[in-house]
LOPA-912842 format. One record per residue (C-alpha): residue in one letter; y, z, x. Coordinates in steps of 0.02 Angstrom, whole numbers, padded with zeros to 5 digits, always signed. Last residue first. Example, Ala and Ser with C-alpha at 12.3 -4.5 7.8 and 13.67 -1.06 7.14 Angstrom:
BEGIN
s-00053+00357+00684a-00225+00390+00615
This chain:
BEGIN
x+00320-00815+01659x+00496-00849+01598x+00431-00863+01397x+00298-00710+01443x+00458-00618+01469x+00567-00635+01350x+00412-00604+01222x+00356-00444+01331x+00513-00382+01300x+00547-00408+01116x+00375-00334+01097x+00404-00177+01214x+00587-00153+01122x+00513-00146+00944x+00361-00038+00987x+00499+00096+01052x+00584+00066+00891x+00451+00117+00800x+00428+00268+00937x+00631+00306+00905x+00622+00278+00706x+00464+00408+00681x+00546+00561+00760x+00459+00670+00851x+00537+00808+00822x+00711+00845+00737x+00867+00839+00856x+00873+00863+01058x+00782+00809+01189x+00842+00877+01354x+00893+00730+01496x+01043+00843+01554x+01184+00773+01432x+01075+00788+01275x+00919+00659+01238x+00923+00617+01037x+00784+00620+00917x+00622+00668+00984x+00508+00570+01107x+00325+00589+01120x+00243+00543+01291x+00118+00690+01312x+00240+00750+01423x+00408+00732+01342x+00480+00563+01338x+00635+00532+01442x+00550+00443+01589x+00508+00310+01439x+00689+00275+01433x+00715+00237+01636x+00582+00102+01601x+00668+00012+01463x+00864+00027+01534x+00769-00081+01675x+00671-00205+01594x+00827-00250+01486x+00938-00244+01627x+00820-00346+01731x+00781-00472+01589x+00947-00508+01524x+00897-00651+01418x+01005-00618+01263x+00836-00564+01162x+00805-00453+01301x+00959-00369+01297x+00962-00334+01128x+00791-00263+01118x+00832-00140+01255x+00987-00106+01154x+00870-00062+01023x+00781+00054+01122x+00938+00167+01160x+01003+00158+00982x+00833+00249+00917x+00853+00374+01085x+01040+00400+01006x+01134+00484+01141x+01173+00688+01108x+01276+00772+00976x+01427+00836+00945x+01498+00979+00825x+01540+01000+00659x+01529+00867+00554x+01677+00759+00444x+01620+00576+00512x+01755+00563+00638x+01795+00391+00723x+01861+00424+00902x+01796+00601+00931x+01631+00530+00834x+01612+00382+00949x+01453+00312+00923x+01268+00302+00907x+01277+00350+01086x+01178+00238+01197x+01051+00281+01331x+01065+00150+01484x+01138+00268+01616x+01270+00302+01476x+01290+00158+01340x+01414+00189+01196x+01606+00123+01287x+01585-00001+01422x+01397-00067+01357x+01465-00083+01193x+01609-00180+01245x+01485-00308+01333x+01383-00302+01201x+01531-00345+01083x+01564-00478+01202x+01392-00554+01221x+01389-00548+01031x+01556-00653+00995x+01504-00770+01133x+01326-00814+01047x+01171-00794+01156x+01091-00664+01031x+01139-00810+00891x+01210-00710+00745x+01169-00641+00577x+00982-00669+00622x+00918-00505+00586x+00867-00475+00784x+01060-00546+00820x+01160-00435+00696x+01014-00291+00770x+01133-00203+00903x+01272-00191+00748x+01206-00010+00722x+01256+00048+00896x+01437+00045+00796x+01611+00018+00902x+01770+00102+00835x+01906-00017+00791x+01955+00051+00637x+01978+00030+00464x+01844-00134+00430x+01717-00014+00487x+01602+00012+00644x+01680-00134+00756x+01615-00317+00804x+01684-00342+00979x+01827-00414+01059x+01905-00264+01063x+02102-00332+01026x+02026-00476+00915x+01930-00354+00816x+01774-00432+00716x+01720-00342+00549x+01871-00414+00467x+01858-00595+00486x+01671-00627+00552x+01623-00490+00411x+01703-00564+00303x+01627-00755+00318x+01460-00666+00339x+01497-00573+00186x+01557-00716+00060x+01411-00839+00141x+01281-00705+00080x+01387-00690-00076x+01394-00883-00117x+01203-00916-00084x+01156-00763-00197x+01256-00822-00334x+01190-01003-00318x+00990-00940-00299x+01005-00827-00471x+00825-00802-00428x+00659-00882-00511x+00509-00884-00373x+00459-01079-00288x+00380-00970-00162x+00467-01024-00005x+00628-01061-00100x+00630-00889-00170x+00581-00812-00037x+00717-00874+00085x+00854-00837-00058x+00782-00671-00041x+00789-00645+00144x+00951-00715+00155x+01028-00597+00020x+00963-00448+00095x+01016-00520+00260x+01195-00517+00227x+01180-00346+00126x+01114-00283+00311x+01246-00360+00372x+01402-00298+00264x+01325-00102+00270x+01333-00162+00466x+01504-00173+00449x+01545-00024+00363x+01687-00017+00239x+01709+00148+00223x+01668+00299+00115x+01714+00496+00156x+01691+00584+00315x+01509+00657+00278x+01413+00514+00375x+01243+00467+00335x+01222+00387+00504x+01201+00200+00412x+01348+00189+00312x+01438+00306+00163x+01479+00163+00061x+01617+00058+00025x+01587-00082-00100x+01588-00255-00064x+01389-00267-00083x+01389-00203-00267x+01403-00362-00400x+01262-00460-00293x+01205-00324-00253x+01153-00298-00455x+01080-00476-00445x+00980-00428-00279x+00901-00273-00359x+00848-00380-00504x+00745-00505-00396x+00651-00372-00319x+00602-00329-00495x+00559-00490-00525x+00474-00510-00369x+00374-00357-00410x+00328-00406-00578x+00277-00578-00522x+00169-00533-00359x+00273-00605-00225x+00142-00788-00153x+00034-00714-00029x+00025-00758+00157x-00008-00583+00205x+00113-00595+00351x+00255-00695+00267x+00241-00555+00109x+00250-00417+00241x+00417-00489+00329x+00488-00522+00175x+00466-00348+00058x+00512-00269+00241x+00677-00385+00252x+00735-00355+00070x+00691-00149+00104x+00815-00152+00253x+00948-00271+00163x+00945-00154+00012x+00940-00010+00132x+01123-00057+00202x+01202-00028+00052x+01230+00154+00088x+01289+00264-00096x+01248+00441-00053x+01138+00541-00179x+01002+00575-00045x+01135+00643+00097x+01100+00817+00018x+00936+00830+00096x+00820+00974+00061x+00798+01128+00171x+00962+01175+00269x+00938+01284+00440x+01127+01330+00479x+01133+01388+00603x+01065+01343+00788x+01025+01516+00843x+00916+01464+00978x+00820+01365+00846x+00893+01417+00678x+00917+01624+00645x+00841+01595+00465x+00892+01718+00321x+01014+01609+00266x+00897+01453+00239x+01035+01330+00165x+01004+01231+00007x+00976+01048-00015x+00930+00965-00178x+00803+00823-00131x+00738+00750-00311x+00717+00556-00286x+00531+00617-00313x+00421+00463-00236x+00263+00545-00183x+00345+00560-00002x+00497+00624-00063x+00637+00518-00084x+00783+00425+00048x+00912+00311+00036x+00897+00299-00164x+00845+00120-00224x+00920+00029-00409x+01086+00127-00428x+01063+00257-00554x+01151+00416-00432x+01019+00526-00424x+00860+00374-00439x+00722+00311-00531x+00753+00131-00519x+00529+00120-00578x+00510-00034-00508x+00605-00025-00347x+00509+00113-00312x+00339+00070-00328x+00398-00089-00217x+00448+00033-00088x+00270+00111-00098x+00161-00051-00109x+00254-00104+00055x+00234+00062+00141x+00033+00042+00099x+00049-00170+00162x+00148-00104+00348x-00009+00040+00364x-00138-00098+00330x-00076-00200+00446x-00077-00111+00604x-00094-00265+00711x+00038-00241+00843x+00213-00323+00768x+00137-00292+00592x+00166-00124+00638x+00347-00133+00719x+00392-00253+00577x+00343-00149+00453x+00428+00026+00526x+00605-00052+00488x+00550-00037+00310x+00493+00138+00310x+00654+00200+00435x+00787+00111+00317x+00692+00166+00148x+00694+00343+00211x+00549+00456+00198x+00571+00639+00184x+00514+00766+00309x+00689+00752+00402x+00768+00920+00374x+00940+00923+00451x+01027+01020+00565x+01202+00958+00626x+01264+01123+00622x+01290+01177+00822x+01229+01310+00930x+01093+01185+01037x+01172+00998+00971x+01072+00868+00880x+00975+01049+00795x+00792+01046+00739x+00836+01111+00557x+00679+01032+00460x+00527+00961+00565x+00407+00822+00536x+00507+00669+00556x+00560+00532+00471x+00414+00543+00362x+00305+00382+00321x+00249+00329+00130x+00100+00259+00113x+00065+00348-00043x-00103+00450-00012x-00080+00420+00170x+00077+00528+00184x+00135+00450+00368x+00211+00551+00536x+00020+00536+00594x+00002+00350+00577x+00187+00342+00669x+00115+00449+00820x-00019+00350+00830x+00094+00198+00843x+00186+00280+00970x+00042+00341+01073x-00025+00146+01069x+00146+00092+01149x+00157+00229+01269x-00020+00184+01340x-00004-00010+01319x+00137-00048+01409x+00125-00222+01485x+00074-00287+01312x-00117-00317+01252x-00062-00265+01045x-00214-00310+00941x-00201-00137+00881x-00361-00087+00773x-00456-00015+00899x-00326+00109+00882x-00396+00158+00701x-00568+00158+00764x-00514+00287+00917x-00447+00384+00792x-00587+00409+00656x-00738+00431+00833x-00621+00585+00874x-00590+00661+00709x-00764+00634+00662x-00827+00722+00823x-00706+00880+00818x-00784+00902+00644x-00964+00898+00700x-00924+00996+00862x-00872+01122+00703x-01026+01118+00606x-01110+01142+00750x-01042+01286+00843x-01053+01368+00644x-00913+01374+00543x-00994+01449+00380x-00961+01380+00204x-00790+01449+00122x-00773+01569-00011x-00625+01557-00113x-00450+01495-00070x-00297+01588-00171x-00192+01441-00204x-00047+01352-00108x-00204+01306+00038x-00209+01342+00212x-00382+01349+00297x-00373+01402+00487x-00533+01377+00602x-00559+01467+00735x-00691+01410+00893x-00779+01490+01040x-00861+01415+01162x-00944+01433+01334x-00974+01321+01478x-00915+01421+01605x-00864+01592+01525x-00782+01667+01411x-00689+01818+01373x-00612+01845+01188x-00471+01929+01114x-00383+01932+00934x-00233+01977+00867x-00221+02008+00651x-00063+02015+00546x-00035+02122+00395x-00011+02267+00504x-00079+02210+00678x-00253+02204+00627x-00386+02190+00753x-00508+02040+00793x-00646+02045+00921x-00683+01843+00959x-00859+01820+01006x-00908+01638+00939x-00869+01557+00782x-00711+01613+00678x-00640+01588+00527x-00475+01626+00456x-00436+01604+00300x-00230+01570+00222x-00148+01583+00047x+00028+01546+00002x+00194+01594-00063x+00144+01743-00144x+00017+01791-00001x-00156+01824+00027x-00232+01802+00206x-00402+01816+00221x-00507+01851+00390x-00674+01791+00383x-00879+01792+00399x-00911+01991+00348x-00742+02003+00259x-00557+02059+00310x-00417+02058+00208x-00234+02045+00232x-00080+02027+00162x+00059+01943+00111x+00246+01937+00095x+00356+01778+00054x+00532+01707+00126x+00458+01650+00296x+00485+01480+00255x+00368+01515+00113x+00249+01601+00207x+00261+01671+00351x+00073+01691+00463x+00051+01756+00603x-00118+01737+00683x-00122+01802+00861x-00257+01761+01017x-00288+01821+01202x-00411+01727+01305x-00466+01788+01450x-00540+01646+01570x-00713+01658+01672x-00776+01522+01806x-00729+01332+01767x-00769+01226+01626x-00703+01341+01495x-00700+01337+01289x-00578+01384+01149x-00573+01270+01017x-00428+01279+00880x-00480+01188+00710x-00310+01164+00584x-00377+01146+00400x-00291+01075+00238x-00315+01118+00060x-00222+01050-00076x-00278+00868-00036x-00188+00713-00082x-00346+00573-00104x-00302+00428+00036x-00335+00525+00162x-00526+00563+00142x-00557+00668+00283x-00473+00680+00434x-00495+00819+00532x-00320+00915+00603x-00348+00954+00802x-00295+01052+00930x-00424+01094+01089x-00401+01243+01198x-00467+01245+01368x-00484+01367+01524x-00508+01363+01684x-00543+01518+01811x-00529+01675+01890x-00335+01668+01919x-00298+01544+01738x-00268+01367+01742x-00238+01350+01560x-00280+01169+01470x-00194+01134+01299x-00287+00985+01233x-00217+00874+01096x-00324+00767+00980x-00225+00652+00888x-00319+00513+00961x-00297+00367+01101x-00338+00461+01260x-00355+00636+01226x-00207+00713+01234x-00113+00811+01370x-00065+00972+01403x-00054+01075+01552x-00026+01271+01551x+00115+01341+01669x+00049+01411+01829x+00040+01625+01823x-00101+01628+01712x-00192+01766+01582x-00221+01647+01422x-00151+01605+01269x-00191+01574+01094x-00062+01567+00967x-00021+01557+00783x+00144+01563+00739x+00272+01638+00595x+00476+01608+00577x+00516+01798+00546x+00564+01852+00747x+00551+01670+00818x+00640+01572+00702x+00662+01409+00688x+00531+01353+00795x+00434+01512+00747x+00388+01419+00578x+00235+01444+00537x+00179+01433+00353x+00302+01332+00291x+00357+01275+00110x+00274+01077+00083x+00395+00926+00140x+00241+00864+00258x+00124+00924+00130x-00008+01050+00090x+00076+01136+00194x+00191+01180+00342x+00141+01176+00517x+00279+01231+00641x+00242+01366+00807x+00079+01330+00842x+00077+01390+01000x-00033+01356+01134x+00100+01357+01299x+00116+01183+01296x+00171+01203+01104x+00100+01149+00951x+00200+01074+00831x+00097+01036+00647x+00071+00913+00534x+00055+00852+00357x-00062+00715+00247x-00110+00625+00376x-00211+00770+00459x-00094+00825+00592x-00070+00841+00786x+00092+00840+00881x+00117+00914+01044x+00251+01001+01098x+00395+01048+01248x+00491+00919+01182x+00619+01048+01087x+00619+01167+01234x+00503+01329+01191x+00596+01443+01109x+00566+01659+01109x+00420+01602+01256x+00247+01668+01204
């Protein structure tokens, strides 16, 4: 077991309900549960020495091969061992989704199609972010782990010899061709009772339904693009980033995942943000995956409804996947960090900041689904919809924190001003569409009030670009979607220029920086890598504009950044590394994004 494995060096695999990293090598080294923002119960990522893993390995000198099978969650971790070859097969079964469960299972297979293969195995377990103690019991069918911040069984089918290692237990088993052996680990917050057998059976059974339930779900996709593969991976990958029994997606499944190897920028993304959930609509509807776009719908609505928020203005930036607006953020002292990347910080103290954007993200979901469905608004939820836009209408000139949850104080953020823009348009759209009551005049005279600013004092004569904030003339990634919300003709000279600066100043080798933080500072320690979110949407921005071959291009040299089982994280550091939490929902949505936008440019020139 490598001390840390490279950020992308992982699969992802997970129940809908949480998740967990497992490494090329075979180790799970993150799963936390019942939930995504649950305590964990491995955590080796972040640290190796108290962090907690589960692995199986095997006696090699090549490095293992992983890959998934084709269009599931099921991940196989293949070991091409001296005497033979050997297999071990990830999954989470999915069973009844929609109902929150308090007990979830992870299945390991261990089999081998060629010769004889040693397999060596170790169950770890930290509870509680490593925090807790525990310990262990063995019975006739199972190994129990008791602890005060969780409870844990082991079971096993096939010859496995288990020993205890303290409180922990290693195992070791020999197979041969065509032979099997499986665990299965049941996590639960409570002390978990007796558990039916896992015979060979019961668990092919299992493996089966998890199989046959994601290759339905892709079925679904009515997306036939050029790029089918990575685009069906990254829609899987956003199904298993979401909290089916609220429809609420995570931003990512990891906490502390550093933007910069040493630095502080580590944040815990297991929370779902209003700007990634709504942009996510679009990118699903975009393919066929409608039923995921209509859940996240229902869930911002929910919230929007109830106004249940830190500060009391009508949406929070981010909640809790069952809604909470409660993220207090504390710092994991007793943590090392990945590679000693300190702080680790659970919570998210960037919930109580005031960005306006998300009223313009959440406006544009609410519209996109509602133009989909064909459905008139319901009444309460247009009213409250309607609500939200009178108290913008009152808000949108105020500074704000912007998009990249900056910690340098409030601005006046252009693309705060756009995304206010398009809340406005969106609902004065909807309104008229519907024949729904809205205070159409006022919300006429402040969308015209902010593009007429924002073309004034979001545009820099000397730059000839749109800028970050009305105080500077630092450039913003963020203003790549002005043209793809309609603020601005994609053609238009104003936008050609500010691409143009854009491309002189953000983009490197076709990956973009979010921006300039030496130029603009946004009060955190340390850099960070280019923006793979940023990277895809200037994909989208050229093809909208017509530039095919740069578009096409700065596409294809992306997707040789994704990690081998074609999951992408964060950022991408100076040498190609990903960097930041893991995988990250808004790079694959915005990977969908781009490979629409591009096939549409294209097909028109076809």
């Amino acid at each position: 077991m490598r001390r840390y494995p490279p950020i992308a060096d992982h699969g992802l695999i997970g129940d809908l309900q949480t998740a967990a990293l497992v490494s090329s090598d075979g180790t799970v080294d993150w799963f936390c549960a019942p939930r995504f923002d649950s305590p964990s119960v491995f955590a080796s990522l972040l640290d190796h020495d108290r962090g907690g893993h589960f692995t199986v390995s095997a006696d090699t000198e090549r490095p293992p091969v992983q890959l998934y099978l084709q269009d599931t969650a099921i991940l196989v971790t293949r070991f091409l061992a001296t005497e033979g070859v050997g297999e071990v097969v990830d999954f989470m079964p999915v069973e009844r989704p929609e109902q929150a469960a308090d007990r979830h299972r992870l299945v390991r297979i261990l089999r081998v199609t060629r010769g004889r293969v040693r397999f060596t195995l170790a169950c770890r377990p930290r509870f509680d972010y490593g925090r807790a103690t525990h310990r262990v019991e063995q019975t006739e069918d199972a190994l129990h782990f008791d602890g005060t911040g969780g409870h844990a069984v082991l079971q096993t089918n096939g010859p496995v010899r288990w020993t205890r290692d303290g409180d922990d237990v290693t195992g070791e088993v020999v197979l041969k061709q065509g032979e099997f052996a499986a665990v299965v680990l049941t996590v639960g917050a409570e002390r978990i009772g007796p558990l039916p057998s896992r015979t060979q059976a019961d668990v092919m059974a299992l493996y089966e339904r998890t199989r046959d339930y994601w290759h339905a779900w892709s079925r679904r996709s009515r997306y036939r693009g050029r790029r089918q593969d990575m685009v069906n991976r990254a829609a899987i990958t956003l199904k298993l980033l979401t909290y089916a029994p609220t429809g609420a997606p995570v931003a990512a499944p990891t906490m502390g995942l550093p933007e910069q190897i040493g630095g502080g920028r580590n944040w815990d993304y297991r929370y779902t943000w209003v700007r990634d959930g709504s942009m996510s609509v679009g990118a699903l509807l975009g393919i066929g995956h409608v039923e995921e776009a209509y859940a996240f719908r229902t869930w911002l609505g929910d919230r929007i409804r109830a106004g249940r928020t830190v500060s009391g203005d009508p949406l929070q930036i981010m909640y809790r996947v069952d809604g909470d607006p409660e993220l207090s953020e504390e710092v994991l002292d007793h943590l090392e960090g990945y590679q000693g990347s300190a702080p680790v910080r659970v919570g998210n103290g960037a919930a109580g900041q005031l960005q306006l954007d998300i009223y313009g993200e959440a406006a544009l979901a609410l519209s996109e689904a509602v133009r989909d469905a064909g459905e008139v608004p319901p009444y309460d939820g247009w009213q409250a919809l309607s609500g939200v836009l009178d108290w913008l209408v009152k808000a949108w000139d105020r500074p704000d924190e912007g998009i990249w949850e900056t910690r340098g104080g409030q601005k006046d953020f252009t693309y705060s001003r756009l995304m206010c823009w398009a809340a406005f348009d969106r609902g004065i759209r909807m309104a008229r569409d519907f024949a729904r009551p809205g205070n159409i005049v006022e919300w006429s005279a402040a969308r015209d009030d902010i593009l007429r600013q924002v073309m004034e004092r979001g545009w820099s004569t000397s730059r000839q670009a749109f800028v970050q904030h009305y105080q500077d003339t630092t450039l913003d990634a963020a203003l790549l979607l002005m043209p793809s919300v309609g603020f601005i003709a994609p053609t238009d000279p104003r936008w050609l220029s500010t691409l143009e600066a854009m491309e002189q100043e953000l983009v490197s080798d076709s990956l973009v920086h979010r921006y300039d933080p030496q130029a603009s500072p946004d009060g955190l320690r340390g850099s960070e890598g280019t923006f793979s979110l940023c990277s895809f949407l200037y994909v989208d921005a050229l093809a909208r504009a017509g530039r095919l071959g740069p578009a096409r291009y700065a596409f294809d040299k992306m997707l040789t950044y994704a990690n081998h089982v074609g999951l992408f994280a964060e950022e991408i550091g100076p040498t190609g590394e990903q960097l930041g939490n893991f995988p990250q929902a808004f790079t694959h949505l915005a990977l969908i994004t781009a490979a629409l936008s591009l096939d549409h440019a294209m097909d028109q020139v076809a």
